[in-house]
Each structure stands twice: as structure tokens, then as C-alpha cells.
Phi, psi and omega in degrees: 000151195259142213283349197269334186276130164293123177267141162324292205301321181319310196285278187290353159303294194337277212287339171274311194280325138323280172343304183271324185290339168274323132348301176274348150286332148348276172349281187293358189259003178278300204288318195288344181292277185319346182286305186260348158258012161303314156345308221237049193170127160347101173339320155324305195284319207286306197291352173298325191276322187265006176271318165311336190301291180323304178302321204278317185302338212250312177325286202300330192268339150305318161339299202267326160278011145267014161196037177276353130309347218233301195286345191292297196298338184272322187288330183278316181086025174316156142242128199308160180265144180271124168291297201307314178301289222227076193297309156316313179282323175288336194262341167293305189310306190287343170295288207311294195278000178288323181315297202288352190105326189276166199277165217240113183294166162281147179257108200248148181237146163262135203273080170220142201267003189286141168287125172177156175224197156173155182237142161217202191112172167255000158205187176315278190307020167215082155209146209243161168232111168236137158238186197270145177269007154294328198266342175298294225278314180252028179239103107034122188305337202256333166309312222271308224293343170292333166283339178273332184294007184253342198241345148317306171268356160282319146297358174259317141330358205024061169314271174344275185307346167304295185281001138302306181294310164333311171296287200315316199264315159292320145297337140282354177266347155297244185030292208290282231308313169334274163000284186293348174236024025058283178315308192294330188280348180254007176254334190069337193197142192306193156241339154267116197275001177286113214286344179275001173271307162333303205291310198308326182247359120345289189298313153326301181315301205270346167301308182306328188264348196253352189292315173321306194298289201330324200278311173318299177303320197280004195279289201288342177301316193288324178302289182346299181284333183281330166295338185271314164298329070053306186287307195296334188265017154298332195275346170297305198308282156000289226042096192147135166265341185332281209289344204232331145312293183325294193299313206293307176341306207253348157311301196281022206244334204307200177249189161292181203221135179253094139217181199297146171271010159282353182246001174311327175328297221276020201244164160323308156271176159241116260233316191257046175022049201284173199225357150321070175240211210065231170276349147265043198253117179279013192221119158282152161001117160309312178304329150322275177301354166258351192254051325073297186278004182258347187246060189223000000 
């Protein structure tokens, strides 16, 4: 067997098991924020703080993840696909999830001419699929079905509810830390005056302020790896990388895209061509995920 070829599956444990291992520093960087800035409030407060953290953090995100089809497609200004108009393409989607099993998503098309798609919902049986009518016009059959087959294992995946839960842990350590330092500018000062208390709410202090960035960066690391998972278990659905090669290919030539940026996450591409990559990138390298998908 040749040691430079990759296996999908390999590629998608890989890119899964990252994925939770960054999530759960997520976690730890939660206990360890609460941990210390308990130090610097009464017990009364501090739990007064992290139940409002909660409420407000899980309150807002549920909101949107029970209807983050609704808000992705309304933002864009999708339109459901007609099977008849857009025979080819419902009939590629419905090929796909029968192979796979899967519950048959509604199919939404956006009037835009650049190639690019995204899927959302919150589980199989609530999910969407939309593409562009650049990727209907300038994609190749065998092209289309690697882009659906990319949006496709983000629902199969439980992506969405992934990048829920994800949110849901991020929004709260924005929260406390707000909170908290908010507090410290209106106390001026600790309640303790004893110096192992002073190092203790200090080490709180600089938590608060550097854990949002941190967590934010390791937030678009989990978005990374699931577009690289995404690509392999295209290639399972397919059994070929051919096509979602082709397409990345034809991708990175486009122009940029006019939709709102909370929802540039969720697309195939990153739709508004930022030029941002590494760690404030919600997308790996296109060239990266095509040369990953050539050793497959």
C-alpha cells in the first residue's frame, strides 16, 4: 500500500477526534475561568453570575439553533427548488441520501452566479440543503455531486448541533468574563486584601480577558476541522475525490459573494473571500483541502 495515500476513514476519526479534543479545552478553559474568578466574589455572586452566564448563553443559542435554517435561508434570500426547474440537482440530492440512508433534506437554491453551497438544521430529519445557481450552471455532474456530498456529511455529522454545543460554552465564558470585569471596574478593588488573594484575582483578571480570544480562536480551529471532515466523508458518500476536487478548483477562481458574514461559516467555501487564513480563518486553505483530497 502506498505510505503518501490517505484513507477517508482515517481522515475522518482523525479530524473527529481533534474536534472533541478541542471542544473539551473549551471545557477546561470554562472551570478553570470560574474556578478563579470565584476567589474574587462572595459565593452568593459568583453563582448568581454563572447561572445568568447560563441562562442567557443556552436562551440565545437555542433560539438559533432551532431555527438556523430558517435564519441561514431568509438571510440569503433562498428559494425552495422547484423538482421540475431543477430536476438535475433534486434528483443528485435524492440519489445521495438514498445510497447513504439518509432522510431526504429540502433543496433551497440562492440567485447567485459564483459556485459555492451550505447545509443546515439541527438534525437529518430538519435539514437543508442550498446551492448556488453558479454551482447548478458551472459544476459538472460529477462536480455537483462532491459539493453536495460535502453538505451532506455536515448533516450526517451532526455538524450544526456540534457547533452548538460549541457556541453554547463560548458564549458563556464571553458572558462570565464580561460580567466580571464589569464588576472589578465598579469595586475598584478585591475583598481580599491579603496578598494570596490579590495573586489569585489578578490570575482571574488576565483570565477574563485573554480566555474569550483564546476560546474564539480554538471555536474557528473546530470550524476547520469539520470542513476537512466534511471533505473525506464526501469522498466516502461519492467513493471518488474527483469531483469536489474539480469544484474546490473552480471555487478558488470565483469573485467574492454578497451574504451577511454570520452565515459565511456555514458554506463549502468561504463565500466572502477574506484573505484571512490560519487561525482567523472559519475555512482551511482551499489549497490545503485539495491537496489532502489528491492523496485519497
Amino acid at each position: 500500500m502506498d505510505k503518501s495515500r490517505i484513507s477517508f476513514h482515517d481522515q475522518i476519526s482523525s479530524n473527529k477526534w481533534k474536534s472533541f479534543l478541542l471542544i473539551s479545552f473549551i471545557f477546561i478553559i470554562l472551570i478553570i475561568l470560574g474556578y478563579f474568578i470565584s476567589f474574587a466574589f462572595p459565593k452568593v455572586d459568583f453563582f448568581f453570575i454563572m447561572t445568568i452566564s447560563v441562562i442567557i448563553s443556552i436562551g440565545y443559542i437555542l433560539i438559533s439553533y432551532y431555527n438556523s435554517d430558517k435564519i441561514a435561508l431568509m438571510s440569503v434570500n433562498a428559494k425552495e427548488a422547484d423538482p421540475r426547474e431543477y430536476r438535475q440537482l433534486y434528483n443528485t440530492v435524492e440519489g445521495l441520501t438514498l445510497a447513504s440512508g439518509m432522510p431526504m433534506p429540502k433543496v433551497y437554491v440562492m440567485h447567485q452566479e459564483q459556485i459555492n453551497a451550505f447545509a443546515s438544521g439541527r438534525d437529518p430529519k430538519h435539514s437543508v440543503i442550498c446551492v448556488t445557481d453558479g454551482a447548478i450552471q458551472k459544476l459538472n455532474k460529477q462536480e455537483l455531486e462532491g459539493v453536495l456530498g460535502h453538505e451532506l456529511s455536515h448533516i450526517a455529522n451532526y455538524d450544526i448541533r456540534f457547533m452548538t454545543i460549541t457556541a453554547v460554552m463560548v458564549g458563556m465564558i464571553a458572558i462570565i468574563s464580561e460580567i466580571f470585569l464589569r464588576s472589578m471596574w465598579m469595586k475598584g478593588n478585591s475583598r481580599d486584601d491579603n496578598k494570596s488573594g490579590a495573586v489569585l484575582m489578578i490570575i482571574g483578571l488576565v483570565l477574563a480577558i485573554l480566555a474569550p480570544i483564546v476560546v474564539q480562536l480554538v471555536q474557528l480551529a473546530i470550524s476547520r476541522r469539520r470542513e476537512y471532515a466534511a471533505d473525506a466523508s464526501s469522498v466516502k458518500f461519492i467513493r471518488s475525490p474527483t469531483g469536489l476536487i474539480g469544484a474546490l478548483k473552480k471555487i478558488k477562481n470565483d469573485n467574492p459573494m454578497r451574504v451577511p458574514k454570520a452565515v459565511a461559516p456555514l458554506f463549502l467555501s468561504d463565500p466572502l473571500k477574506r484573505r484571512i487564513e490560519g487561525l482567523m480563518s472559519t475555512h482551511p486553505p482551499i489549497d490545503s483541502r485539495i491537496k489532502i483530497l489528491e492523496r485519497m
